[in-house]
C-alpha positions in Angstrom: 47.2 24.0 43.8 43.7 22.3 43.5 43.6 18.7 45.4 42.7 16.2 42.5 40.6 13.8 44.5 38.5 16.9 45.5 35.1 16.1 44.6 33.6 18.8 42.9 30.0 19.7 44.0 28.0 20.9 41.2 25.2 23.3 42.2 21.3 22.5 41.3 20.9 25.6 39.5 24.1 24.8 37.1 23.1 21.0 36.9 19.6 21.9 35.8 20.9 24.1 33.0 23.2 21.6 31.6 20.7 18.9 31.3 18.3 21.5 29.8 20.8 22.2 27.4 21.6 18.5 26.6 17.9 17.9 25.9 18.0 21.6 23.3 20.7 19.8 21.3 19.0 16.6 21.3 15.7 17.5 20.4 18.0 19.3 17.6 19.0 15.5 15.9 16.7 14.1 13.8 16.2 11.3 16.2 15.1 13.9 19.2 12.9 15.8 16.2 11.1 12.5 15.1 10.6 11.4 19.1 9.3 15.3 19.6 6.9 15.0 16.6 5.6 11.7 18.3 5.0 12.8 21.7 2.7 15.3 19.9 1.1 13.0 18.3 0.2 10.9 20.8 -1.0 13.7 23.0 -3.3 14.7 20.1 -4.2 11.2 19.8 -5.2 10.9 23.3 -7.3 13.5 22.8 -9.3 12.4 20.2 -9.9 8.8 21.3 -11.9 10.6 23.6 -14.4 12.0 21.5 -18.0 10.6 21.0 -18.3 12.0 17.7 -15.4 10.2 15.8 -15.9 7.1 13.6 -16.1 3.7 16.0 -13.3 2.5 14.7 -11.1 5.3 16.6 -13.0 5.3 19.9 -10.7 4.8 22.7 -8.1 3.5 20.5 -5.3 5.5 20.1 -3.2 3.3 18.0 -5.6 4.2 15.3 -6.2 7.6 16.3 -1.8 8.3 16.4 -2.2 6.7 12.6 -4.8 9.4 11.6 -3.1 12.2 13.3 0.5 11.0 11.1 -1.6 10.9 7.7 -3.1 14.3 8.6 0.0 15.7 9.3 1.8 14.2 6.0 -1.1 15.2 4.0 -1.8 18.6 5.3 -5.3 17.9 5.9 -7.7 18.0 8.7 -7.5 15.1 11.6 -11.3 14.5 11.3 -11.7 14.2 7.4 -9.0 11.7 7.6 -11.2 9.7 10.3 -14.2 9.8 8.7 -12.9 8.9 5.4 -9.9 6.4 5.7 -12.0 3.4 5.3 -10.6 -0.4 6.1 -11.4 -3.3 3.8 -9.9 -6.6 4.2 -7.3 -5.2 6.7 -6.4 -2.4 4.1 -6.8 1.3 4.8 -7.9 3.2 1.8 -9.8 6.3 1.3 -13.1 7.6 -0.5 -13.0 9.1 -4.1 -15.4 12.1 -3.3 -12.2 12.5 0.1 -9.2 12.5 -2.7 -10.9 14.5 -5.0 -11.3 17.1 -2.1 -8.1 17.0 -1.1 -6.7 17.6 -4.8 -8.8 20.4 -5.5 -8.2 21.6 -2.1 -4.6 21.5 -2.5 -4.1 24.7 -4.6 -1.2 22.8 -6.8 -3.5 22.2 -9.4 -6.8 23.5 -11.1 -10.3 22.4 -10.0 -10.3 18.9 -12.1 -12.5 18.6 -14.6 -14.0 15.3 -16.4 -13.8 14.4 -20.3 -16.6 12.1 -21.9 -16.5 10.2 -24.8 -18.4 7.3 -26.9 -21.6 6.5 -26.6 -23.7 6.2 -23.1 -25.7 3.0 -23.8 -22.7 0.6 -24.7 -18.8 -0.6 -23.8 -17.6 3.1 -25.4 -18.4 5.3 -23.0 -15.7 6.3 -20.9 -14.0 9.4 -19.1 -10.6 11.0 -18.5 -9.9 13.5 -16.2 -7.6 16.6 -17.0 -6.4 19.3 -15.0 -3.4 22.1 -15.1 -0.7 22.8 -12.7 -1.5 26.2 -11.2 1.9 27.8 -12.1 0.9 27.3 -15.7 -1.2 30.0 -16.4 -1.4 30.1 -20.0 -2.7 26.7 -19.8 -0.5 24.8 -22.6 0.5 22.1 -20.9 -3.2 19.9 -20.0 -2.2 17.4 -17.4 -4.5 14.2 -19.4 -5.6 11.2 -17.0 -6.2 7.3 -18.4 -9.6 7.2 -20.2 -11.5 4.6 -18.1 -14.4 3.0 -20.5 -17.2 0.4 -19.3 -15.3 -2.0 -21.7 -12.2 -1.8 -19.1 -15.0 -2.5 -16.1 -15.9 -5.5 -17.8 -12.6 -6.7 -18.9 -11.2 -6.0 -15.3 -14.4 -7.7 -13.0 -15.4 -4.7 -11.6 -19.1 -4.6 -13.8 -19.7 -8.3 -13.1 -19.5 -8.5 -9.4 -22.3 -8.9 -6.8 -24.2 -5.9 -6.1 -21.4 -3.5 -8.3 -22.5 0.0 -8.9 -21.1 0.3 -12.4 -24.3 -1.1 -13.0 -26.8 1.3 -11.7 -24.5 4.7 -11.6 -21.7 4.0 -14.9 -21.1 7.8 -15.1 -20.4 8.0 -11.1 -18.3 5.4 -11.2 -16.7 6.5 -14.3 -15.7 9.8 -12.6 -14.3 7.9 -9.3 -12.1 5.8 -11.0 -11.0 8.2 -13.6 -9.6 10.6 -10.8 -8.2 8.2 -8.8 -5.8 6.9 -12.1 -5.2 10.5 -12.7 -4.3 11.5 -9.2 -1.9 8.0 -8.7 0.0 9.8 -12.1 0.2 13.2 -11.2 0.1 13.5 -7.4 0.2 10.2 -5.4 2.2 11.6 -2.7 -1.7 13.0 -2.0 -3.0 9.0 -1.2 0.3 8.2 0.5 0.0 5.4 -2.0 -3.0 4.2 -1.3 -5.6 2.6 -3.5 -9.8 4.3 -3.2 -12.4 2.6 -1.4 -14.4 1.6 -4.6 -11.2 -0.2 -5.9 -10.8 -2.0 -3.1 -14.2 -3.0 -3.3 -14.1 -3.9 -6.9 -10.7 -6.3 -6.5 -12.0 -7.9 -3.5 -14.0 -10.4 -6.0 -12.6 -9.4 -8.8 -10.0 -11.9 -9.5 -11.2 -14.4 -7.6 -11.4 -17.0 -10.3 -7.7 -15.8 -11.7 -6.0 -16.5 -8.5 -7.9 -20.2 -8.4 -6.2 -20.8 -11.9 -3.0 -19.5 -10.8 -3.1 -21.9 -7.6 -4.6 -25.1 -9.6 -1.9 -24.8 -12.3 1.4 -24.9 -9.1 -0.6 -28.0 -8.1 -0.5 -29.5 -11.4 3.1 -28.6 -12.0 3.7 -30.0 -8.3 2.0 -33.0 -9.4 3.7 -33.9 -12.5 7.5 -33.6 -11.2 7.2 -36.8 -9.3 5.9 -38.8 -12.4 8.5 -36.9 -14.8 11.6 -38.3 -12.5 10.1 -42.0 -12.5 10.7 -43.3 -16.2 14.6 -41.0 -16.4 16.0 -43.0 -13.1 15.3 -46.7 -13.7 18.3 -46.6 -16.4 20.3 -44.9 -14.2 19.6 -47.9 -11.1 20.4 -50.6 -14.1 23.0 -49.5 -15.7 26.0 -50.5 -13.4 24.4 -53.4 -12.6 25.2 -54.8 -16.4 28.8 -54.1 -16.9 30.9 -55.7 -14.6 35.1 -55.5 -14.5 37.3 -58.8 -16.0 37.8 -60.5 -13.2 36.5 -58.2 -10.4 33.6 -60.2 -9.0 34.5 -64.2 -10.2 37.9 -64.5 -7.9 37.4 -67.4 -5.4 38.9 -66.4 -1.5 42.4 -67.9 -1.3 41.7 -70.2 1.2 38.7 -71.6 -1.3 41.8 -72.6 -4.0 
C-alpha cells in the first residue's frame, strides 16, 4: 500500500508537457485567442515603428502603430495604406475618400462604383449619387442607389462657406468624395469601422460653429431667467402665514403675568 504523505516527484519531462498542454487549451478560450492575436500585434507593431519610411505620426510609437496593425487586420487591408491614410483631425482618426473608395472597389463584394450627375453645373442643382451592385447579383436588377449630394446641401450644411473650402474651386471632386462616403456609411460601413472621411471632418470643424454658440447662449439665458421666475411666486408664500393667526394662540399672557 502506497504511503499517503509520500511526496510524489514529478519528472521535468512530464511537467513540461503538462504546462504545454495547459497553455494549448488556453490559447483555445477566447481570452488566450484575443491575448495570442495581441502579442502578434505588438510584435508587428514593433516592427514597424522602426521604419523610416512610415508616416511621423507612427515613428517609434507603437501605440499607434498596434492601432494600425488592428484596423488592417479588421479591414483586411494592407498595414501601410492604413498608415498613410488614417488621418487625425482634432483628436479624431478618419480616413481619405480616394483610401475608402479603394478599399470598396478593392473589396470584391461590390462592383467598381460608378457616379450619377444631375442638374445643372453652374448653380445649387448640380449634385451626384453614387450606385453600385452587389457582385452576387449578376443580372444586375437590384442598383444599390446612394444619397444625391447637391451644392445646395454644401451650402445649407457650412461646408461651401468655410475658409479656404474646396467646394469652391473643385464642386465635382468634392461632389464625388462625399457622395461615396454617404453611400459606403449605407451599404458597407463595417469598411470605415464607423468612421467619418477626412474632408468631412474638415468641413464640420467650422461648420457649425455659429449653431453650437446659439445652443450655448440660449442654456445661459434659460439659466438666467429661473432665478427671476422664482422671485415674484415666493413672497406670497413668506406672507401668507404671517396674516392668519389662531383665536387665542399668540394673545395669552404667562400665568405668572395674571
Amino acid at each position: 500500500m502506497d504511503n499517503p504523505n509520500e511526496v510524489q516527484v514529478v519528472a521535468p519531462e512530464e511537467l513540461q508537457m503538462i504546462q504545454e498542454k495547459r497553455k494549448a487549451q488556453f490559447e483555445m478560450t477566447p481570452m488566450g485567442q484575443e491575448m495570442r492575436r495581441f502579442e502578434i500585434q505588438n510584435r508587428m507593431a514593433a516592427m514597424y515603428a522602426q521604419s523610416t519610411i512610415i508616416p511621423e505620426a507612427y515613428r517609434n510609437n507603437i501605440g499607434n502603430c498596434v492601432i494600425a496593425v488592428d484596423m488592417a487586420m479588421r479591414m483586411n487591408a494592407s498595414i501601410l495604406m492604413i498608415m498613410q491614410n488614417l488621418d487625425t483631425i482634432k483628436g479624431k482618426p478618419s480616413f481619405s475618400a480616394k483610401f475608402l473608395i479603394a478599399t470598396i472597389n478593392a473589396s470584391g463584394r461590390f462592383t467598381p462604383i460608378r457616379y450619377e450627375f444631375r442638374g445643372n453645373p453652374n448653380d445649387d442643382t448640380y449634385a451626384c449619387r453614387v450606385v453600385a451592385y452587389e457582385t452576387t447579383d449578376k443580372a444586375r436588377k437590384e442598383p444599390l442607389y446612394g444619397t444625391w449630394i447637391s451644392m445646395d446641401m454644401a451650402k445649407k450644411e457650412g461646408w461651401y462657406g468655410k475658409d479656404g473650402s474646396k467646394w469652391r474651386t473643385m464642386p465635382e471632386q468634392m461632389l464625388r468624395y462625399r457622395a461615396a462616403a454617404f453611400w459606403q456609411r449605407l451599404y458597407c460601413p463595417e469598411i470605415s469601422m464607423g468612421l467619418m472621411t477626412t474632408e468631412e471632418y474638415e468641413d464640420l470643424s467650422d461648420g457649425r460653429k455659429e449653431y453650437i454658440q446659439e445652443i450655448d447662449a440660449e442654456a445661459n439665458r434659460q439659466t438666467l431667467q429661473i432665478p427671476e421666475e422664482k422671485k415674484p411666486e415666493e413672497k406670497p408664500e413668506d406672507t401668507a402665514p404671517a396674516e392668519e393667526k389662531p383665536l387665542g394662540s399668540t394673545e395669552r399672557k404667562p400665568s405668572f403675568m395674571q
